[in-house]
N, C-alpha and C positions, 0 to 999 in steps of 0.2 A: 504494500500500500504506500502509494505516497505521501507523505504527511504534510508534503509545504506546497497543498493545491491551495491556490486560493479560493476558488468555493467550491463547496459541494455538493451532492443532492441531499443530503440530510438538512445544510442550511449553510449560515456564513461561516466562512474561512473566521476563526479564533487568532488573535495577534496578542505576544505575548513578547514582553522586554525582559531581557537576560544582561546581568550586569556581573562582569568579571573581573573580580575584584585582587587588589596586592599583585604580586608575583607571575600568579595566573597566566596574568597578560600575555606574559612571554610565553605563553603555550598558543596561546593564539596569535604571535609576532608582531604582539601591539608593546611599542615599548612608551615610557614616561611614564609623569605620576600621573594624568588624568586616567578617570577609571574609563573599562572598556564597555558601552551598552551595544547590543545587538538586538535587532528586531525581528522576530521571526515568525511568519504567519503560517499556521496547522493549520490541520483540518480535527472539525469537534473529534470526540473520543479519542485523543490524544493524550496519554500519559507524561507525566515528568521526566519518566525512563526513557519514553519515547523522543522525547524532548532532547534529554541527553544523548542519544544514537545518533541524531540528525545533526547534533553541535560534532559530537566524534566525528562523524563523516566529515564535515564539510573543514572540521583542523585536525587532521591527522594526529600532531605532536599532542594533544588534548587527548587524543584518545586512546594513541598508548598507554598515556597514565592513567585515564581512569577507568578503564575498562579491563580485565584479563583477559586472555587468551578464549576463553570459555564465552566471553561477553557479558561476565557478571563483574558488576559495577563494583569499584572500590572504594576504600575512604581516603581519597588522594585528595579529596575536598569533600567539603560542607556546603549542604544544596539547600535553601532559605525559600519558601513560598511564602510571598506577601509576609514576612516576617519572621515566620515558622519555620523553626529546623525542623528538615523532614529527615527522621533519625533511624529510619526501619525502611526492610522491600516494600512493605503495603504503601507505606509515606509516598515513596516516588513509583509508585501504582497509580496514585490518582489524578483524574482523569483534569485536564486543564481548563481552565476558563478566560473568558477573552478578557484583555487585561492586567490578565498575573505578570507579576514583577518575580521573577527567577533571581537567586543571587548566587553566584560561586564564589566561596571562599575557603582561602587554603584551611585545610584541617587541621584543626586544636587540638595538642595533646597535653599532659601534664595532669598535678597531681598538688 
């Protein structure tokens, strides 16, 4: 399925800003301090996951790292909907809405 139709027969194309945050950048060959925003228009029944395959595809170096061999997504970053760390598989299960603000940011560890 392709996911960056812009419309479909279910109804309108869903647009949704993705902001890549810190270091990040450089996985997608955006260098400085201003952050990176990307705009990227699905189609409804789009997941966050999904969200994320279509960002992998289209920057290779991004998706080395976050993705394994297998296709199962790593903690090579911290994935934010509208606010929300989404902390679990079901989290970036769910299904997108037009509007959402996606965040990447590098993964916090410590203690």
């Amino acid at each position: 399925m392709d996911l960056t139709t812009r419309k479909t027969k279910e109804g309108q194309a869903i647009k949704v800003t993705v902001e890549v945050m810190s270091w990040l950048k450089e996985d997608f060959g955006h260098q400085g301090w201003d952050k990176l925003v990307i705009e990227e228009t699905v189609s409804p029944g789009t997941s966050v996951m999904d969200l994320l395959r279509v960002i992998a595809d289209k920057h290779p170096r991004f998706g080395q790292k976050a993705f394994a061999k297998n296709q199962d997504f790593l903690d090579y970053c911290a994935v934010i909907r509208n606010g929300t760390f989404l902390s679990a598989l079901a989290d970036l299960n769910t299904e997108l809405q037009d509007g959402d603000n996606i965040k990447l940011s590098p993964g916090f560890y410590g203690g």
